[in-house]
Every structure is written in C-alpha cells, then in structure tokens.
N, C-alpha and C positions, 0 to 999 in steps of 0.2 A: 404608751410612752409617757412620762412623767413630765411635767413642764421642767425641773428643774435638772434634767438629762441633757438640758443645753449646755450646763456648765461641765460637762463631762465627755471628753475624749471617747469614740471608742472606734477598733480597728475596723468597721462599716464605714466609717467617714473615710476610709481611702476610697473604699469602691465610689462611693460618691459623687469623691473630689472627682476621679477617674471618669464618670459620667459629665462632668457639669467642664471640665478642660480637655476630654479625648473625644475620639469617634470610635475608640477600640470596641469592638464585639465584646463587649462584659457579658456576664452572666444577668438574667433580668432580675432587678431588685424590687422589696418589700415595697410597699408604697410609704410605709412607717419609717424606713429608709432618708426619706427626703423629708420627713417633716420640720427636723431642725437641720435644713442644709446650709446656712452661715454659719454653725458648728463644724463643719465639715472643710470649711477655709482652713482649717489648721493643717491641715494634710495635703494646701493645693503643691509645698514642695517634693511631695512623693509621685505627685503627677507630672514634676517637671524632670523626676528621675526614671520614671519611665517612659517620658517624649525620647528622652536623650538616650535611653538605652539602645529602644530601636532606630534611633538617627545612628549612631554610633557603631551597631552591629555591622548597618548593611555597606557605613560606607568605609568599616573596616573591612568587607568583605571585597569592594569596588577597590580598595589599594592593594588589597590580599593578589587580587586579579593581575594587579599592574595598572590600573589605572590612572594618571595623573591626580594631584593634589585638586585641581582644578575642576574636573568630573566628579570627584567623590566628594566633592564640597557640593553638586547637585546634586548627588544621592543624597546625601543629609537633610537638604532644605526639602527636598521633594517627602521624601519619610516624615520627617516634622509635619511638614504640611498635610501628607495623607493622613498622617497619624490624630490630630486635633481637625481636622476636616478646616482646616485653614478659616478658623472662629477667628483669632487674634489676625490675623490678617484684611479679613472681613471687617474688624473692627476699628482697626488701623484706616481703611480705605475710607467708609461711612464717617467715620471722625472729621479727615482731614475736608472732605466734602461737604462735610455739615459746618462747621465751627468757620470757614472760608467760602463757603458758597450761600450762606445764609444771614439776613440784613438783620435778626432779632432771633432771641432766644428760640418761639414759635416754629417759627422757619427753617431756624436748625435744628431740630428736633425731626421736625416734617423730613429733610433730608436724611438723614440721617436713619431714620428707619427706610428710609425709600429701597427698592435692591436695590433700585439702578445706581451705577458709579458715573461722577464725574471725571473733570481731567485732575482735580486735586487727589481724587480720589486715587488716579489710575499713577499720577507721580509721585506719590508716598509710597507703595509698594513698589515702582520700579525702584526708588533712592532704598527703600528697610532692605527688597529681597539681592539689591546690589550690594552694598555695602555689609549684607550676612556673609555672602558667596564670597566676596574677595574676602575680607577677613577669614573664611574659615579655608580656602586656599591657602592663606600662608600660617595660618595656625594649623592645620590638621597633619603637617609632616611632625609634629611635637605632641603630637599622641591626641587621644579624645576628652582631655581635661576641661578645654574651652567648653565642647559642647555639652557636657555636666554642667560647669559650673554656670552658664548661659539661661539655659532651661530650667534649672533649677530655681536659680535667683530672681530668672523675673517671671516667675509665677507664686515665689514666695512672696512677693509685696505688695499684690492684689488686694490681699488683708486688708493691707494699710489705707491704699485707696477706697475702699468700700465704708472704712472704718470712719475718716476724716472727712472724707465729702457727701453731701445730703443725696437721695436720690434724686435725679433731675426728671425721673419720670413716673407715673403711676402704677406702670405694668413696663414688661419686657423681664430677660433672665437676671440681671441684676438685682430688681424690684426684688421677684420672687423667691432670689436667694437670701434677700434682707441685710441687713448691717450684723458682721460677724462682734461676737463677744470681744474683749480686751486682750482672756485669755487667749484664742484662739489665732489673736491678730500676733501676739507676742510669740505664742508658739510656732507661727509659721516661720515670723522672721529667725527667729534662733534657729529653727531646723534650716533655715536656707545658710543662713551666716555659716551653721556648724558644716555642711555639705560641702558649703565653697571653701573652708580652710581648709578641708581635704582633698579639694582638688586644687586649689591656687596658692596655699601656703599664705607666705609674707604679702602674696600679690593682691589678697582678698582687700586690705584695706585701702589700696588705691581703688580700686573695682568700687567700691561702697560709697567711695568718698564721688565719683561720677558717677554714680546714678542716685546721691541726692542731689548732687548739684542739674543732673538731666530733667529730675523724676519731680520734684518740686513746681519748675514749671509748667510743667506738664498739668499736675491738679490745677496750678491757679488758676491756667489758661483754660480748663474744665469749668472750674467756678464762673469764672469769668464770661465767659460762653455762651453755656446753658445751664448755672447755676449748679452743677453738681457731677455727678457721674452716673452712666450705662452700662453695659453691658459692653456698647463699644469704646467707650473713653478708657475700658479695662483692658481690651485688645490694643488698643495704640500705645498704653501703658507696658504690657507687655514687650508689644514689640520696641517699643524705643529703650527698654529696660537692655532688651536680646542685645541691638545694638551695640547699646554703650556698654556691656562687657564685653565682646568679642573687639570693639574696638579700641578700649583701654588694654587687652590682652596684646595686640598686635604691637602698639607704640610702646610697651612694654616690652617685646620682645626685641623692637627694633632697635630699643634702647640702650 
C-alpha cells in the first residue's frame, strides 16, 4: 500500500470502520486492511447505520409481536449493545470514573484503563441507558427514524473528536487508530448530516445545534482532565451524542 492511499477513500474502509465500532462476525481481513485505519473514520457513519438497522429490525419484530413501546425500546438498547459489544458504553463508564474519581491527570488515566467500575461509573450508565429507554419508548410508536438518525450521528462525530483533541495516551485503540485526515473528518460529518436529513427532515438542525452545544463540553472537560482523548472519552462522546438526539427528538415531538 502506498503512503499516500491515506488520502484516498476506499469501500475496505467500511469493513474496517465495522471492525474498530461492531462485534459483528465480519469476514477476517487483510492485515494491509488496518494499516491506514484513521482513513477509515470516514465511514464510522455507515457503522452507525448498521448498529441501527439491526436495533431497528428486531425491535420492529418485538411490535410486530404486540409488544408494548416500552419492551421494544429494550430490544433496541439490548441489540445495540450486543451488536457493538457495548465498547461505547464501556467507555462511557471508565470516563465518568476516571475524570471524577481521579486527583491528577495520572490517576485518571490509571482508572480509567482499570476494568473495574466505580459508582460514577455504574450512575452514568444507569442515567445514558435510562434516559435511551424512556426516550425511545415514546419515540418508537413514530417509526424507527430516531434510532437512524441516533446511531448514525453520534458515531459520525468521532472524526471530530480524534481530530481536535491530542492523544491523552501512548497506546490503547484510539492511539493505534491515530488522528483521522481533514478529508475523512469532513467526509464523515457530511455523510452523518446527509443521513439525518433523511431521516429527521427540518428537525436535523435543532438536533445539531444540541449536540454542539452538549458535545463541546464534553472535549473541553476531556482536555481538561486528562489532556486529550481515548478510546473511552470517544464512547462517552458517543453516548452523550445518542442521548442528546433521541432527547431533542422527544421535546420536539412533545412540542
């Protein structure tokens, strides 16, 4: 491969993206595959359309049944979750335990790779996977738009994050994926923007306009921190991403 095949697109970088954001049984790839895998951020929103397709299937299958909005808003989070082997979650948990259970950058760093979970840790995910469920309760009687546009959007801004903040560490998956090109960070965002206007319409530029207002502090309080970003500052990134559309979705609808 050429050094300069970084600047260059190609349809390998879904399988990729699909390796470095899923758990799915892929087919095993080249090892030539991974060499330039921050090219491959260009495509993390085709991984967030296929988290959502199989949330989407099963838990249109769980309504299909008869099942309450309320149930099939746990098939969704449960498939999401199998489906990525609940990485952004993970990421989410290690964040909030690191950056609050730690007196100096060091420290939280040390947590933060630690497995073990605190209680910061263990009340981020009750508050992310509470606030997923009830929002996708009263959105999922209005079709499976949200959980498109959801998935999509906040796996397209990762880019961004990788792009703007320095690595906070030497090694881990972050590290190894490296700081994605300009190209690829612009490419993801436009493929997520162009996804969510096809699923939220008019509503995509409220959605936008909260999560920079969400997603901004988020970095600072990254920088801030531990000087940068992870692998898991990308999962809390994520997850608060998920969040704040499915809950500007909802007060939108209530509206």
């Amino acid at each position: 491969m050429h050094k300069n095949d970084i600047n260059r697109p190609s349809p390998l970088d879904i399988a990729v993206a699909l390796v470095l954001l899923t758990r799915l049984p892929l087919p095993r790839l080249s090892s030539s595959a991974f060499d330039y895998q921050s090219r491959a951020t260009w495509a993390f929103a085709f991984a967030g359309v296929v988290v959502a397709a199989c949330a989407a299937l099963l838990g249109g299958a769980a309504m299909a049944i008869g099942l309450p909005s309320s149930l099939a808003a746990g098939v969704v989070l449960a498939t999401q979750i199998i489906v990525t082997g609940a990485m952004h979650e993970d990421g989410l948990a290690d964040t909030a335990d690191g950056f609050w259970g730690g007196w100096d950058r060091t420290r939280r760093l040390e947590i933060m790779k630690d497995s073990a979970i605190g209680t910061y840790g263990i009340l981020s995910l009750i508050l992310s996977v509470g606030l997923r469920w009830s929002a996708l309760t009263l959105l999922l009687p209005e079709g499976f738009a949200a959980i498109f546009a959801a998935a999509i959007l906040s796996r397209a801004i990762l880019p961004v994050f990788m792009a703007v903040l320095p690595h906070a560490r030497v090694d881990g998956l972050s590290h190894s994926v490296g700081k994605p090109p300009i190209w690829a960070v612009a490419s993801s965002v436009g493929l997520g923007v162009i996804a969510g206007w096809f699923c939220l319409g008019g509503a995509l530029f409220a959605v936008l306009c909260a999560l920079i207002v969400t997603l901004v502090p988020v970095a600072a309080l990254a920088r801030a921190k531990i000087g940068g970003q992870t692998g898991d500052v990308l999962g809390a990134a994520q997850q608060t991403a998920e969040c704040t559309v499915l809950i500007v979705l909802v007060a939108m609808q209530s509206g």
